[in-house]
C-alpha positions in Angstrom: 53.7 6.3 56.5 52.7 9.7 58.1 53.8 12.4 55.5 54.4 16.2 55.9 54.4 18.1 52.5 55.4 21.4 51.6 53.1 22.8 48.8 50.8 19.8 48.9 47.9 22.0 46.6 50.0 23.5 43.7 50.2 21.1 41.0 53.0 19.0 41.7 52.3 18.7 45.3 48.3 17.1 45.0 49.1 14.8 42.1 51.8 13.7 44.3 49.7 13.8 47.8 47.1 11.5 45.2 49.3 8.9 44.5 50.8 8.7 48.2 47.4 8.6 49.6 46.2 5.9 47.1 49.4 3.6 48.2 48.3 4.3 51.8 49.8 6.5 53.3 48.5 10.0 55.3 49.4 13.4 54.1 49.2 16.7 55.7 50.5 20.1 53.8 51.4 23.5 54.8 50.2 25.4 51.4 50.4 29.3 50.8 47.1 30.5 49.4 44.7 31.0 47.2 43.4 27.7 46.4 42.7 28.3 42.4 39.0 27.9 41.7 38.2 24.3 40.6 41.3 22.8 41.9 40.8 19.1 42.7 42.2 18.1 45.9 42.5 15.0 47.5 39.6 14.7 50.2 41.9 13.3 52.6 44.9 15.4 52.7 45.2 17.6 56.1 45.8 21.0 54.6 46.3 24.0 56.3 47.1 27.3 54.6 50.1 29.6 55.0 53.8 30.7 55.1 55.8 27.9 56.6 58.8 30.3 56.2 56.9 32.9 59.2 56.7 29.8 61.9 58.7 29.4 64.2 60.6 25.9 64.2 59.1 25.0 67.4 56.0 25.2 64.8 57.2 23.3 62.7 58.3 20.4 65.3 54.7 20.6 65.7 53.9 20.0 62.4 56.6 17.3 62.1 54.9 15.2 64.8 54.5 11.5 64.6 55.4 11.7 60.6 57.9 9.2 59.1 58.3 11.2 55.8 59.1 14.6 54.3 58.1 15.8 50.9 59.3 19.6 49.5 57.3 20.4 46.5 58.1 24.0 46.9 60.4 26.7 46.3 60.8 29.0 42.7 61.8 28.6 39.8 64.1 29.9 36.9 61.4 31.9 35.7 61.5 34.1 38.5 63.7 37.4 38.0 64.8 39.8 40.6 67.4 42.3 41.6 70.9 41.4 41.1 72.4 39.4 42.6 69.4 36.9 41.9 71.3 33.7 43.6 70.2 35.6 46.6 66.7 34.9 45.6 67.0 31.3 44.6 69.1 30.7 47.7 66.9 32.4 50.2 63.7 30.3 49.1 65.1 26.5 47.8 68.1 26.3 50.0 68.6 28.2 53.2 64.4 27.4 53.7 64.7 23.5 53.2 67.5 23.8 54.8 66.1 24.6 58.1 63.0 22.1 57.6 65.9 19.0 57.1 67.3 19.8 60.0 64.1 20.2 62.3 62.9 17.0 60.2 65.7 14.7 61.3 65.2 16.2 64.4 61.8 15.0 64.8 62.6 11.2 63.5 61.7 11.4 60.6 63.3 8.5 58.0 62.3 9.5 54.8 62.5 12.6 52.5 61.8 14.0 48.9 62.9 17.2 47.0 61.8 18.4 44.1 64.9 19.8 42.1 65.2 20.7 38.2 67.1 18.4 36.0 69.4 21.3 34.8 71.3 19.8 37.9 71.8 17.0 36.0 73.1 18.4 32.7 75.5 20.5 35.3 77.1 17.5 36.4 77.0 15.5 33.1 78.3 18.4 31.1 80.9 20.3 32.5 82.3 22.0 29.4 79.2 24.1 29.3 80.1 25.4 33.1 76.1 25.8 33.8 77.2 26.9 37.3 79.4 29.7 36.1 76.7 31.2 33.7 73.4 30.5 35.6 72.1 31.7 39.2 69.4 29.1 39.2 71.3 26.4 37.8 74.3 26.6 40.4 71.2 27.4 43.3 70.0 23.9 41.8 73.7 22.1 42.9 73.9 24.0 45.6 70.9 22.8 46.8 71.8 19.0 46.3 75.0 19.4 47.8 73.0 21.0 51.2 70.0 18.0 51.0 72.9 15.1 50.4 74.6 16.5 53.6 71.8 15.7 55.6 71.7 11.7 54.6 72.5 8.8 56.4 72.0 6.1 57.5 68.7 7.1 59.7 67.8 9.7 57.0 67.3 8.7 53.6 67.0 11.9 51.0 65.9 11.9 47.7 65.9 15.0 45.5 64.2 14.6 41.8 65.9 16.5 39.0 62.5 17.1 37.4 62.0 18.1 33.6 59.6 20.0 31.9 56.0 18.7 33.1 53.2 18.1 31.3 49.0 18.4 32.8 47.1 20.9 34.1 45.4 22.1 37.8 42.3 23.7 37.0 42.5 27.7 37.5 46.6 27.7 37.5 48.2 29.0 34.6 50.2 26.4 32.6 54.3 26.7 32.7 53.3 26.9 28.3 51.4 30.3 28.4 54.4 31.9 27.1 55.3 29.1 24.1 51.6 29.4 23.1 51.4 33.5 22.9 54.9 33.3 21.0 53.8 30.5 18.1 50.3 32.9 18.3 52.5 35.9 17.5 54.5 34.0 14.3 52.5 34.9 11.3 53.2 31.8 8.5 55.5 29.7 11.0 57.0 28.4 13.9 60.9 29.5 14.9 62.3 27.5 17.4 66.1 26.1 17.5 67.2 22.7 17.1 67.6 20.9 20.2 65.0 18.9 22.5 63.8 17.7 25.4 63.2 14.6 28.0 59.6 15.3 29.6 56.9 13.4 32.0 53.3 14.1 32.5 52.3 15.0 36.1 50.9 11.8 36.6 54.3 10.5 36.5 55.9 13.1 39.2 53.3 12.1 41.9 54.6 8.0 41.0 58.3 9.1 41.1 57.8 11.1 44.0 56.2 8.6 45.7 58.7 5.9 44.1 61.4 7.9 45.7 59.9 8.4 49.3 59.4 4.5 49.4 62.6 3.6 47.8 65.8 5.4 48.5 68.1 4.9 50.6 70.9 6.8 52.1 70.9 10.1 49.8 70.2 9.7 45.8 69.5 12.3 43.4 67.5 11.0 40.8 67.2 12.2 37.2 63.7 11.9 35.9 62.9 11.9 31.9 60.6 9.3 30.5 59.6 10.9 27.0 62.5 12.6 24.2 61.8 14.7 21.9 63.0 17.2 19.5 61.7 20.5 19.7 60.6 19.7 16.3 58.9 16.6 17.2 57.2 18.2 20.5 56.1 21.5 18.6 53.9 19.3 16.2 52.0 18.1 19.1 51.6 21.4 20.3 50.2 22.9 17.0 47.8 19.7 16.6 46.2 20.6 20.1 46.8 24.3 19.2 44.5 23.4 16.1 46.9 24.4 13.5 48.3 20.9 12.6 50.9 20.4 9.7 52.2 23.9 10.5 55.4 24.7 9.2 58.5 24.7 11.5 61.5 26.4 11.0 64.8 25.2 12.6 66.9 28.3 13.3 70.8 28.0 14.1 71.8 28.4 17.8 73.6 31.8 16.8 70.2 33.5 16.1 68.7 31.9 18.7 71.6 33.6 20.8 70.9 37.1 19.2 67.3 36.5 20.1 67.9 36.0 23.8 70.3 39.3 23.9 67.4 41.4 23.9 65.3 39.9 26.4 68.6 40.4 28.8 69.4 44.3 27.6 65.4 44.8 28.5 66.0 42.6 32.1 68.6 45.6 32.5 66.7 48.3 31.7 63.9 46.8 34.5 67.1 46.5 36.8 66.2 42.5 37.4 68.7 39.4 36.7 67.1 36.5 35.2 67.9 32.8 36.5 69.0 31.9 33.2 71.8 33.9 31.6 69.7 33.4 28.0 72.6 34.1 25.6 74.5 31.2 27.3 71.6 29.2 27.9 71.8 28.9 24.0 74.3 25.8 24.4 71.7 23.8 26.6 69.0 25.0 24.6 70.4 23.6 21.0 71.0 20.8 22.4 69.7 17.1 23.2 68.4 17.7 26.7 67.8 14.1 26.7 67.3 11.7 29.6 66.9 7.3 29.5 64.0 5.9 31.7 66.3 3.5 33.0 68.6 6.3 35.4 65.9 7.5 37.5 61.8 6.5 36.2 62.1 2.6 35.9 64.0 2.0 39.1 60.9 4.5 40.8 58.5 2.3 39.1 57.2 5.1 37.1 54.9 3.8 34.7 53.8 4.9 31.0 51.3 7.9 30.5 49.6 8.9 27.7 52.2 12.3 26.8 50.4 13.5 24.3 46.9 14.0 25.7 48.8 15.6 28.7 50.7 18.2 26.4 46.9 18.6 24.9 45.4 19.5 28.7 48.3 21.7 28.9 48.2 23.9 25.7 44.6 23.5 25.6 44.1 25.8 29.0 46.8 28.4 27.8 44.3 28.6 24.8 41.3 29.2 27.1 43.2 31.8 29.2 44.9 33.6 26.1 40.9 33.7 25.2 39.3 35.1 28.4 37.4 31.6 28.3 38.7 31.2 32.0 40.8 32.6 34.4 43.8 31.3 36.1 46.5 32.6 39.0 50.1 32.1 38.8 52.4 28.9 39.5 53.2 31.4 42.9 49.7 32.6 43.4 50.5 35.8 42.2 
């Protein structure tokens, strides 16, 4: 199969192009640069740098030409803040843009397509009491944007989109999502303070094999939750101060309202910058204290995704926020910034 990919040299997007590639098939990407120093790609993956959002669609026919798949490994994140009202932001880059490639896609003939989405689309669904939606621009962006990609399936079109957790594994000269977990436990004298709560979690390795799982095996339009690995925070944390070289340091489970209290000044100092956060972090308390748990059996078996060794790749991970934090190496944004 002939594939076009959208961010085919961040980290998602080459493990993924990899494991494609190995199972035969051809990729070609559109990529915005810089290409982060020592950043493996694979040798033959087309890549051409640039803003798909600044061509033109008869562009990105072009581009489309003679492919049979579609993969969208771009788009931002909840960690993104910006003027209010910040949907606008989440809307404008993983919605109205993939929008418009669908639509020139299944113009073009091609059959099959992948999304990368966030599995807080899943907990939005599964738990409706918490009304995720209500509280959280990126979180109802997240729906939205499933609701637009399922639209677009038939028959003729199958559309996957992958409700991705938190990822584990490193590109050489990006900065790790864990930067910020790493600086915090840093800046806790005696402990660690974290809620109680956890996590479901997949090494990098395993998006390329689901992403490529999906492209091969969906049909009609499927949104599939992806968690192969649960773990407390408690039980994940551990792992993290092994690698962090501080193992057998204490952690402190604190109760979800002081978590809470926490998060109100991070959102009184987002208001003083005049930004709105994704997340509305006094809210995102109930999600956060929670059991963010998902089986292997509802999206990762039926992809084929197959084991991986977690806790080496939470090791790569924390052990380049380390080097960065140290000056040891230097790194550019998940955006290129």
């Amino acid at each position: 199969m002939k594939i076009l990919m959208i961010g085919g040299t961040g980290l998602l997007g080459s493990e993924a192009a990899a494991e494609l590639i190995k199972r035969g098939h051809t990729v070609r990407t559109i990529a915005l640069p810089p290409l982060p120093a020592g950043a493996v790609l694979p040798p033959e993956m087309e890549v051409e740098f640039g803003n798909y959002m600044e061509l033109s669609d008869e562009q990105i026919r072009q581009h489309f030409e003679g492919c049979e798949g579609f993969v969208f490994a771009a788009g931002v994140d909840e960690r993104v803040e910006g003027p209010a009202p910040v949907y606008d932001l989440f809307k404008k880059y993983n919605i109205t843009a993939l929008e418009r490639l669908l639509r020139i896609a299944k113009e073009c003939g091609v059959k099959h397509t992948v999304v990368c989405g966030s599995y807080f689309a899943y907990f939005a669904k599964t738990r409706p009491e918490q009304e995720l939606t209500k509280w959280h621009p990126y979180i109802r962006s997240r729906i939205d944007q499933e609701k637009m990609a399922m639209s677009y399936a038939d028959d003729s079109f199958n559309v996957a989109v992958l409700e991705l957790p938190y990822i584990f594994g490193t590109q050489p000269g990006r900065k790790p999502v864990w930067l910020f977990l790493v600086e915090m436990i840093r800046g806790m004298k005696s402990m660690t303070m974290f809620p109680k709560g956890g996590t479901t979690m997949v090494t990098v390795k395993q998006v390329g094999q689901s992403v490529a799982g999906a492209l091969e095996r969906t049909e009609g339009g499927k949104c599939w939750p992806i968690g192969y690995y649960n773990m407390t925070w408690k039980e994940f944390l551990a792992i993290v101060h092994k690698h962090m070289g501080v193992p057998g340091r204490k952690i402190l489970t604190i109760p979800k309202w002081m978590y809470a209290m926490g998060s109100k000044g991070l959102m009184k100092k987002q208001k003083e910058e005049g930004v709105e956060g994704g997340l509305h972090m006094v809210k995102f308390a109930d999600l956060q204290c929670s059991n963010q748990f998902i089986d292997k059996k509802e999206g990762c078996e039926p992809l084929g995704v197959q084991p991986d060794d977690i806790d080496a790749a939470i090791g790569d991970s924390i052990k380049l926020c380390l080097d960065i934090l140290d000056g040891k190496t230097e790194a550019i944004g998940m955006k290129g910034e």
